[in-house]
N, CA, C and O atoms as CSV, one atom per row, in Angstrom:
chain,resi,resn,atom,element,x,y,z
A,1,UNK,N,N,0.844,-1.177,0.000
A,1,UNK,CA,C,0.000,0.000,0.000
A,1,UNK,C,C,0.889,1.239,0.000
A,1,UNK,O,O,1.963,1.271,0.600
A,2,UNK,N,N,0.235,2.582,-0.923
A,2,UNK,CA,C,1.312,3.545,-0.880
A,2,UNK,C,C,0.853,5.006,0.508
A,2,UNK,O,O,-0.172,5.430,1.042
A,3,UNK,N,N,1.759,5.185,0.536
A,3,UNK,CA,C,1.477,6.675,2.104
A,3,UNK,C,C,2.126,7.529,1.752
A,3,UNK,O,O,3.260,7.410,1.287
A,4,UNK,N,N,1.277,8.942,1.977
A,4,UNK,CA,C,2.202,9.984,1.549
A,4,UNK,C,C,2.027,10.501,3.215
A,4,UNK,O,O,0.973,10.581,3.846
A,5,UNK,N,N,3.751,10.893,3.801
A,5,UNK,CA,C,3.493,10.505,5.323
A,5,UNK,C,C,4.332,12.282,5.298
A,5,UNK,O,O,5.346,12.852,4.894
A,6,UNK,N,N,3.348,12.476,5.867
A,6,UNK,CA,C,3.881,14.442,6.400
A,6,UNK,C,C,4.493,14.551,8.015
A,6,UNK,O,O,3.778,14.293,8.983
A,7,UNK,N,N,5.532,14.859,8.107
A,7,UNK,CA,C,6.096,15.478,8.872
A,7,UNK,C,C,6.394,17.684,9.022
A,7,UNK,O,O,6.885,18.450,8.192
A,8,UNK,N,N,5.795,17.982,10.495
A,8,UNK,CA,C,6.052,19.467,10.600
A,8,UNK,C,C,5.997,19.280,12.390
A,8,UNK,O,O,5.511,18.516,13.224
A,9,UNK,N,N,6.940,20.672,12.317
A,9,UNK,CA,C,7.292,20.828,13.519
A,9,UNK,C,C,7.513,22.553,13.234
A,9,UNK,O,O,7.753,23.274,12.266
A,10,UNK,N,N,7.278,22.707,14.678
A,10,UNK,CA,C,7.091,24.421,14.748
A,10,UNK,C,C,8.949,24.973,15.030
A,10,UNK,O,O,9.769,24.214,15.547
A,11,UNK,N,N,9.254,26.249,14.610
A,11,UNK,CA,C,10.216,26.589,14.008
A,11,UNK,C,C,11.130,26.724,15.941
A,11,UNK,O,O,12.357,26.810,15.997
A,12,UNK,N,N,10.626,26.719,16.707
A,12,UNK,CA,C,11.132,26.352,17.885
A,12,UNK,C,C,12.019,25.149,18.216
A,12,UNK,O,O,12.999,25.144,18.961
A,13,UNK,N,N,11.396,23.939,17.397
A,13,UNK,CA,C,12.048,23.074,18.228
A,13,UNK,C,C,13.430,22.071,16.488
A,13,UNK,O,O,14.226,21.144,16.336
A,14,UNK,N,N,12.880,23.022,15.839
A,14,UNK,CA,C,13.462,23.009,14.277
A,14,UNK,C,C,15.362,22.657,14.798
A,14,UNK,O,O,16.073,23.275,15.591
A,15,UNK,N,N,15.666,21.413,13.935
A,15,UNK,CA,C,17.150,20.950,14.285
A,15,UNK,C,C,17.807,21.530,14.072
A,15,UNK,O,O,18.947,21.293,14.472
A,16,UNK,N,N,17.422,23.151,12.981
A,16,UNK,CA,C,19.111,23.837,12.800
A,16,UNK,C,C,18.808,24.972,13.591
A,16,UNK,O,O,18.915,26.149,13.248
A,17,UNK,N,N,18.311,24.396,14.983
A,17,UNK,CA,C,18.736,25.663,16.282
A,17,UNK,C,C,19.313,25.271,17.147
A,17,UNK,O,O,19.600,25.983,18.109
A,18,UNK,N,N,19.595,24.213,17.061
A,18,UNK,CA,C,20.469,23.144,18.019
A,18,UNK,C,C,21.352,22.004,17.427
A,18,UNK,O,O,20.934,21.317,16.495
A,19,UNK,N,N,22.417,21.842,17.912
A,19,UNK,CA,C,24.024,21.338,17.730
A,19,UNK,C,C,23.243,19.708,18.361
A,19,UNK,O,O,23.728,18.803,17.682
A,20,UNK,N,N,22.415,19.237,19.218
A,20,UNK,CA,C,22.071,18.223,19.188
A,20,UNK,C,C,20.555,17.888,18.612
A,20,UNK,O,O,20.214,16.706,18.568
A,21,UNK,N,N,19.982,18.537,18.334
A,21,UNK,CA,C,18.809,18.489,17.095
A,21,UNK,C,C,19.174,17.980,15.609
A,21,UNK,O,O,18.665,17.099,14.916
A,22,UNK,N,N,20.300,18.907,15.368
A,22,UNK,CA,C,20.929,18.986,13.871
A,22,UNK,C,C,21.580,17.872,13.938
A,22,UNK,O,O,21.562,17.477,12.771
A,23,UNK,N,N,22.290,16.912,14.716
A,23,UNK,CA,C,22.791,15.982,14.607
A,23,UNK,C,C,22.488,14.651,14.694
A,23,UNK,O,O,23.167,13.663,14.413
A,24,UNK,N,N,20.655,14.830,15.398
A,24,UNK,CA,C,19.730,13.649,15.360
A,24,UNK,C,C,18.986,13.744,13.708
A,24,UNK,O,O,18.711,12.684,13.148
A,25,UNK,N,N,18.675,15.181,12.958
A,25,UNK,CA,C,18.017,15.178,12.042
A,25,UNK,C,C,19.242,14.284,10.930
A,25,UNK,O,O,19.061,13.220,10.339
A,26,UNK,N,N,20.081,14.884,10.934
A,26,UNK,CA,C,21.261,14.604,10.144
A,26,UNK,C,C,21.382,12.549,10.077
A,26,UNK,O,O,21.394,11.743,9.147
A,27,UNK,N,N,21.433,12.451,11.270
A,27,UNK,CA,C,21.661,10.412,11.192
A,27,UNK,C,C,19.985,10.320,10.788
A,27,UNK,O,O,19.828,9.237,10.225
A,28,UNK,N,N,18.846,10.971,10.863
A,28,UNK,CA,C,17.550,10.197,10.803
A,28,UNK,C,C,17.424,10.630,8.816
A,28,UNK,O,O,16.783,9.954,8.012
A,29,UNK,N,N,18.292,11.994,8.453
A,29,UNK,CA,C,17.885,11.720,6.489
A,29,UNK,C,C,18.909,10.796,6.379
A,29,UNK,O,O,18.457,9.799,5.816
A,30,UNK,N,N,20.630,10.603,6.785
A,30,UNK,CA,C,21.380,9.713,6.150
A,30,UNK,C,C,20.752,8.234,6.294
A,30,UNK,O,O,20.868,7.446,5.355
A,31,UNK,N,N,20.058,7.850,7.530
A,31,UNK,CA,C,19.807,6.414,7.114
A,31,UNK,C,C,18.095,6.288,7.555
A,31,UNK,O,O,17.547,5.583,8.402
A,32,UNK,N,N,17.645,7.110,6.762
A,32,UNK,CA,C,16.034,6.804,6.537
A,32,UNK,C,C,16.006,5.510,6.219
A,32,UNK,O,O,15.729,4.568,6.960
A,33,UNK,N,N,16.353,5.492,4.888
A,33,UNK,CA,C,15.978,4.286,3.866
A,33,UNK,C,C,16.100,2.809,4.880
A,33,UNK,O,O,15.388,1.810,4.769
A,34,UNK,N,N,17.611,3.104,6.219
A,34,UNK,CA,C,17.791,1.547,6.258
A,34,UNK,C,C,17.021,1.499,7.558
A,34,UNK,O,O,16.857,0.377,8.039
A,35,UNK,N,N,16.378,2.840,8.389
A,35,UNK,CA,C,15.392,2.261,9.669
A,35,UNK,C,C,14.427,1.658,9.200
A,35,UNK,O,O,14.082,0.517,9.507
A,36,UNK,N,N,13.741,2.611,8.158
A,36,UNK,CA,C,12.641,2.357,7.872
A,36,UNK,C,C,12.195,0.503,6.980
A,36,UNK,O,O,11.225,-0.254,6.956
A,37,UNK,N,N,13.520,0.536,6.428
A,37,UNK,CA,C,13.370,-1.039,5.652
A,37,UNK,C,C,13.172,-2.682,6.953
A,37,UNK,O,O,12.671,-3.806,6.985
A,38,UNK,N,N,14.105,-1.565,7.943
A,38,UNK,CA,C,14.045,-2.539,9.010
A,38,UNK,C,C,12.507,-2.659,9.620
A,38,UNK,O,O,12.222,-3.549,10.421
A,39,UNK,N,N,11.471,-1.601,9.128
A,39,UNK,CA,C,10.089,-1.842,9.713
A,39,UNK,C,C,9.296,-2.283,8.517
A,39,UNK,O,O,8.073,-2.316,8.381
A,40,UNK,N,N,9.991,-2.526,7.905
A,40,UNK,CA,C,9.118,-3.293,6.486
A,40,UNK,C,C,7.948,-1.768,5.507
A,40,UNK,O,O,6.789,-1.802,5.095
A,41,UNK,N,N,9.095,-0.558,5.491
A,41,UNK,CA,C,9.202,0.550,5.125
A,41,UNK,C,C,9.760,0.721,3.654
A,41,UNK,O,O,10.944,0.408,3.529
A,42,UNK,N,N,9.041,1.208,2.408
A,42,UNK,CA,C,10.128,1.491,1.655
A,42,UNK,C,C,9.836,2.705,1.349
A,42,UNK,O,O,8.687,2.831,0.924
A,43,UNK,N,N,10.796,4.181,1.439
A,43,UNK,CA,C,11.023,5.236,1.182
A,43,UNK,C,C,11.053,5.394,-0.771
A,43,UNK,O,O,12.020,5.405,-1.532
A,44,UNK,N,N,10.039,5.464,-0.965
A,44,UNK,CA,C,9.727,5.955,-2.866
A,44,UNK,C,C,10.604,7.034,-2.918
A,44,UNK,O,O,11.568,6.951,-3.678
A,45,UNK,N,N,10.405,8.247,-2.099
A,45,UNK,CA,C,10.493,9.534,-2.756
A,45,UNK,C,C,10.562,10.673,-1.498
A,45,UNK,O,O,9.717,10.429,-0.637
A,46,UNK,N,N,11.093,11.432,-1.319
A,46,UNK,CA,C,10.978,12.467,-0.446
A,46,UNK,C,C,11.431,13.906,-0.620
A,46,UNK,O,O,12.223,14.173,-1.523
A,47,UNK,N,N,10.966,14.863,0.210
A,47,UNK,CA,C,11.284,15.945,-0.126
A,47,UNK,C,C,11.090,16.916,1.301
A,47,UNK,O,O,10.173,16.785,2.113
A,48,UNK,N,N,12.248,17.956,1.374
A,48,UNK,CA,C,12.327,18.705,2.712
A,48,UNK,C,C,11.879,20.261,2.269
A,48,UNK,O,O,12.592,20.745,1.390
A,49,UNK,N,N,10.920,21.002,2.707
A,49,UNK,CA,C,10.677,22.490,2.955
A,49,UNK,C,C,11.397,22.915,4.002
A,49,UNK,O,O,10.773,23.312,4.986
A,50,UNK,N,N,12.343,22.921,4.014
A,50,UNK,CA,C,13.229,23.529,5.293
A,50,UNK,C,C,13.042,25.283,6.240
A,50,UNK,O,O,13.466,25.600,7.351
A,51,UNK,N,N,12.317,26.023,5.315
A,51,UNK,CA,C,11.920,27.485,5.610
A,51,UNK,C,C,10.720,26.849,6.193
A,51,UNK,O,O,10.489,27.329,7.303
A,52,UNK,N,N,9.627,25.669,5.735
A,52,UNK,CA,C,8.495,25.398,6.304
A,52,UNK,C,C,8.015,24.591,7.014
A,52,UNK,O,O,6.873,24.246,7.318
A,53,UNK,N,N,9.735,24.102,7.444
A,53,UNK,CA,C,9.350,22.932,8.470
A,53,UNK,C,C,8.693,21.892,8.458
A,53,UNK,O,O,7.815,21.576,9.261
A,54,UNK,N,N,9.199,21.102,7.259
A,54,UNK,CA,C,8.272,20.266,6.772
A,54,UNK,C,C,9.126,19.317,6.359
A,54,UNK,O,O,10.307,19.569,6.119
A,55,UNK,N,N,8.358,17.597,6.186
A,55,UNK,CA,C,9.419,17.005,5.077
A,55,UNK,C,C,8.158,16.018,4.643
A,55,UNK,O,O,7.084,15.952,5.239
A,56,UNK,N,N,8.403,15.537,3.890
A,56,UNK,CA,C,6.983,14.852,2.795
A,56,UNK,C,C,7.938,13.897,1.838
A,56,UNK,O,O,8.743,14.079,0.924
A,57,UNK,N,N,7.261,12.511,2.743
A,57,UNK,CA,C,7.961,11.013,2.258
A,57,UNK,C,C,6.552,10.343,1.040
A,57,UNK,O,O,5.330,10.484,1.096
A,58,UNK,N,N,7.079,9.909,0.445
A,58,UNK,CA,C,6.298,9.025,-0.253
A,58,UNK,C,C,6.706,7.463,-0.243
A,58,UNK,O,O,7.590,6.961,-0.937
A,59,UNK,N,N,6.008,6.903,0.541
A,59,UNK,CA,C,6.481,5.434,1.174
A,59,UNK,C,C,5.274,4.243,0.945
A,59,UNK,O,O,4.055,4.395,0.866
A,60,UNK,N,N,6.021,3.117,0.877
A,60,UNK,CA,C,5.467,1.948,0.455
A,60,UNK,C,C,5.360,0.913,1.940
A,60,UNK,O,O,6.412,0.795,2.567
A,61,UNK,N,N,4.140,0.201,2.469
A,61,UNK,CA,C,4.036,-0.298,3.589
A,61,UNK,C,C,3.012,-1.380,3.520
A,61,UNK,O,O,1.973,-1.333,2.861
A,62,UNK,N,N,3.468,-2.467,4.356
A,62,UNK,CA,C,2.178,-3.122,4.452
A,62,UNK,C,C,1.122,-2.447,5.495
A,62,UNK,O,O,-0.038,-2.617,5.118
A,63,UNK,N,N,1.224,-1.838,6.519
A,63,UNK,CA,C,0.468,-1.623,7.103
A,63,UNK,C,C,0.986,0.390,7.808
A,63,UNK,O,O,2.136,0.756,8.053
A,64,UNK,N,N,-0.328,1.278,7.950
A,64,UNK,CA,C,0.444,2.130,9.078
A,64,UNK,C,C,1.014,1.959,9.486
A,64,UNK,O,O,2.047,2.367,8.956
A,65,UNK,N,N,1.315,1.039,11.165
A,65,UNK,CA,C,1.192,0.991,11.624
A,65,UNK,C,C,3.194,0.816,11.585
A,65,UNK,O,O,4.096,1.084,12.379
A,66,UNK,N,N,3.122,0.272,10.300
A,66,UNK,CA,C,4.284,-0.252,10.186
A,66,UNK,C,C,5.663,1.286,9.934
A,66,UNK,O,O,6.883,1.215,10.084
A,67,UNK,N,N,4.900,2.377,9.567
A,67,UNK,CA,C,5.025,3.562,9.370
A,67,UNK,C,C,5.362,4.429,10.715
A,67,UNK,O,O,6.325,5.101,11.082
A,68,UNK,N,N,3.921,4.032,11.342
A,68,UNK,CA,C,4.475,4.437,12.777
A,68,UNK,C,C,5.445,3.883,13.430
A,68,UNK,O,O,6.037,4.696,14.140
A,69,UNK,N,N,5.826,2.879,13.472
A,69,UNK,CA,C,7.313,2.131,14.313
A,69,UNK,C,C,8.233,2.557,14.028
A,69,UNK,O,O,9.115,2.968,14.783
A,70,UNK,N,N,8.219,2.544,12.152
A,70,UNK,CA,C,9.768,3.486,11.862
A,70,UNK,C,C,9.407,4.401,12.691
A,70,UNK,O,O,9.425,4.054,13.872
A,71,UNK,N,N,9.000,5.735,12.405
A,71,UNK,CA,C,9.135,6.940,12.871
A,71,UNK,C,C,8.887,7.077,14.412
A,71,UNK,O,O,8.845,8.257,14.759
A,72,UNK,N,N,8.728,6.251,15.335
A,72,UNK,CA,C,8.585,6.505,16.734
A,72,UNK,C,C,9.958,5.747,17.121
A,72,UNK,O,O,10.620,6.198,18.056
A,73,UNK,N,N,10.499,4.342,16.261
A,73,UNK,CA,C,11.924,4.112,17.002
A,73,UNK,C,C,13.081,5.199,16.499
A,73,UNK,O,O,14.076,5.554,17.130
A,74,UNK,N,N,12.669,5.607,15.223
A,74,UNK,CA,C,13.751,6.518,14.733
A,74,UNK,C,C,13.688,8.106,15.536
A,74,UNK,O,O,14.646,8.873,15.626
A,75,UNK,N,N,12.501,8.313,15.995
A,75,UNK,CA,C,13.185,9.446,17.821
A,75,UNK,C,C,12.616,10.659,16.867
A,75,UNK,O,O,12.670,11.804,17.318
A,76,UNK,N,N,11.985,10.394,15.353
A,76,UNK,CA,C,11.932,11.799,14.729
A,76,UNK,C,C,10.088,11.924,15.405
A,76,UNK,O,O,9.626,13.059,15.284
A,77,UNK,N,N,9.294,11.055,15.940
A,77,UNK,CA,C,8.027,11.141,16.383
A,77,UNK,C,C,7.804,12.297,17.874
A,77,UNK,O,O,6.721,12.733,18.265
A,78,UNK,N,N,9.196,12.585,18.493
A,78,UNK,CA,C,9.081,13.119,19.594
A,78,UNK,C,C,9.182,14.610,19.118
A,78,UNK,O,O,8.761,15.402,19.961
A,79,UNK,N,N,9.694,15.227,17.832
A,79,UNK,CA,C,9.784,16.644,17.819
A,79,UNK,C,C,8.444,17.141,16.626
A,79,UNK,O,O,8.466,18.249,16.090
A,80,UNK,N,N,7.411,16.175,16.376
A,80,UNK,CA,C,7.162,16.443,14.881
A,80,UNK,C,C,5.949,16.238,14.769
A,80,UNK,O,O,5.765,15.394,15.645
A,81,UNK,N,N,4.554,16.506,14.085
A,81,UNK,CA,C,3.355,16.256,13.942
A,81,UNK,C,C,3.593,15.394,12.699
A,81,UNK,O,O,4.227,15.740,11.701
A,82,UNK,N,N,2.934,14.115,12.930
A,82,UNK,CA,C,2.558,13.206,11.530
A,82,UNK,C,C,1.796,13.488,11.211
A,82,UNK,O,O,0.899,14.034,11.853
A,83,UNK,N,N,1.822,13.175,9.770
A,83,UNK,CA,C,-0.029,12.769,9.278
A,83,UNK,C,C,0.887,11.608,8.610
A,83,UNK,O,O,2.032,11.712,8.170
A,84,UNK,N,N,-0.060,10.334,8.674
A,84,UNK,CA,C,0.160,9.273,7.509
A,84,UNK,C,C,-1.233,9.343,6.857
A,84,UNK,O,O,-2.270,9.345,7.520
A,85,UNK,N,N,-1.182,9.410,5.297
A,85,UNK,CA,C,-2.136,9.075,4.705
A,85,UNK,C,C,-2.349,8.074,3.627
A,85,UNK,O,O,-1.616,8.106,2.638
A,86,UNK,N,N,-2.991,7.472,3.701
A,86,UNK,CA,C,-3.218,6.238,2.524
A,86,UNK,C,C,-3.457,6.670,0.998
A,86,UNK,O,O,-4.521,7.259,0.803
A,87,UNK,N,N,-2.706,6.485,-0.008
A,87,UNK,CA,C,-2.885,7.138,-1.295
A,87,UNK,C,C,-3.027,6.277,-2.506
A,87,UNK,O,O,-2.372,5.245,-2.361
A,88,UNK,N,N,-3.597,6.333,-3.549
A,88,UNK,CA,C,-3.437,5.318,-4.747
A,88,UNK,C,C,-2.955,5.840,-5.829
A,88,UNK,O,O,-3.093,7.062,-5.890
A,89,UNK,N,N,-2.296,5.207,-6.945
A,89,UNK,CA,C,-1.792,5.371,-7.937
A,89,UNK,C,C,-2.525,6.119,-8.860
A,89,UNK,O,O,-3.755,6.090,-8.849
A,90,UNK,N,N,-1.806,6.868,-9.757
A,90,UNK,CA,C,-3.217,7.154,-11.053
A,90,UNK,C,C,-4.564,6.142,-11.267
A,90,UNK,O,O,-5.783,6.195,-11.429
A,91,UNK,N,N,-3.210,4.988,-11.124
A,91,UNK,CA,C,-4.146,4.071,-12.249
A,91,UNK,C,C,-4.756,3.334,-11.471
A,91,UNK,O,O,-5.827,2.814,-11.787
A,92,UNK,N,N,-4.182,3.160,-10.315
A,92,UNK,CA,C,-5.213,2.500,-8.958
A,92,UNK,C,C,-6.631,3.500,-8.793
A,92,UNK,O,O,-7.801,3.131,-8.697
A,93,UNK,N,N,-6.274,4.383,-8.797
A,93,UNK,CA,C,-7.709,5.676,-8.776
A,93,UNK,C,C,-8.283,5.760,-9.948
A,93,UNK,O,O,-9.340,6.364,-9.765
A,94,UNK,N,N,-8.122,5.382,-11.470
A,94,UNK,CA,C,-8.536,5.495,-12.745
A,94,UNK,C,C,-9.347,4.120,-12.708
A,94,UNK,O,O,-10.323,4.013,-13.451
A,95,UNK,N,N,-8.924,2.898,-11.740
A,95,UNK,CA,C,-9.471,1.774,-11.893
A,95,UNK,C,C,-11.305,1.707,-10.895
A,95,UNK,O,O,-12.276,0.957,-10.994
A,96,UNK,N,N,-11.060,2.632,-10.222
A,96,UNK,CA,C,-11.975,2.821,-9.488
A,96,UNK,C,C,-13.227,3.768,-10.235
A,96,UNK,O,O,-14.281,3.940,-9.623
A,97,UNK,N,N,-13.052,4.262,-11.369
A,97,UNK,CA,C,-13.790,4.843,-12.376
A,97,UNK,C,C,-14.266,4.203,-13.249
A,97,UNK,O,O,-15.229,4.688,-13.843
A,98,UNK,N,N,-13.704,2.752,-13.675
A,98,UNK,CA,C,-13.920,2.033,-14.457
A,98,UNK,C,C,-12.593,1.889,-15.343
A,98,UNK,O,O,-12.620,0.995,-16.188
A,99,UNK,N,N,-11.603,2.557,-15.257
A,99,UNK,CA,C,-10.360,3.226,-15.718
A,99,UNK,C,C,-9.783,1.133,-16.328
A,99,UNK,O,O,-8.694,0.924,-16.863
């Protein structure tokens, strides 16, 4: 199943205001790909708004839930508002039209 999984956090607690923030954000983008694989996670696609405090994964999962484990063992769940949302393909959504 695909998730487009939003991360934001208010510009207070933002990692490049802190020397130990910046250095937890820093190990959680270098090895996204291998926490998250360890929760049966696969990272498609991502992208950081850094002025907006934001970062926006496009990830492959069997379950939420499995979404939430990455991101609560990987320590990024304690500074950050999720949203996980469940999403379909063009053609998964074109099939639902008759597509």
């Amino acid at each position: 199943m695909h998730y487009i999984v939003t991360l934001e956090h208010p510009p207070s607690l933002c990692a490049l205001g802190s020397p130990e923030r910046k250095a937890a954000m820093l190990a959680f983008l270098t090895d996204a790909d291998g926490s998250a694989v360890a929760q049966g996670v696969t990272i498609d696609d991502a992208w950081v708004d850094t002025v907006g405090h934001q970062q926006f994964y496009a990830v492959s999962a069997d379950t939420a839930g499995a979404i939430e484990s990455w991101l609560i063992d990987s320590g990024i769940a304690l500074t950050n508002t999720i949203h996980i949302r469940p999403v379909r393909t063009r053609e998964e959504a074109a099939e639902l039209f008759g597509g």
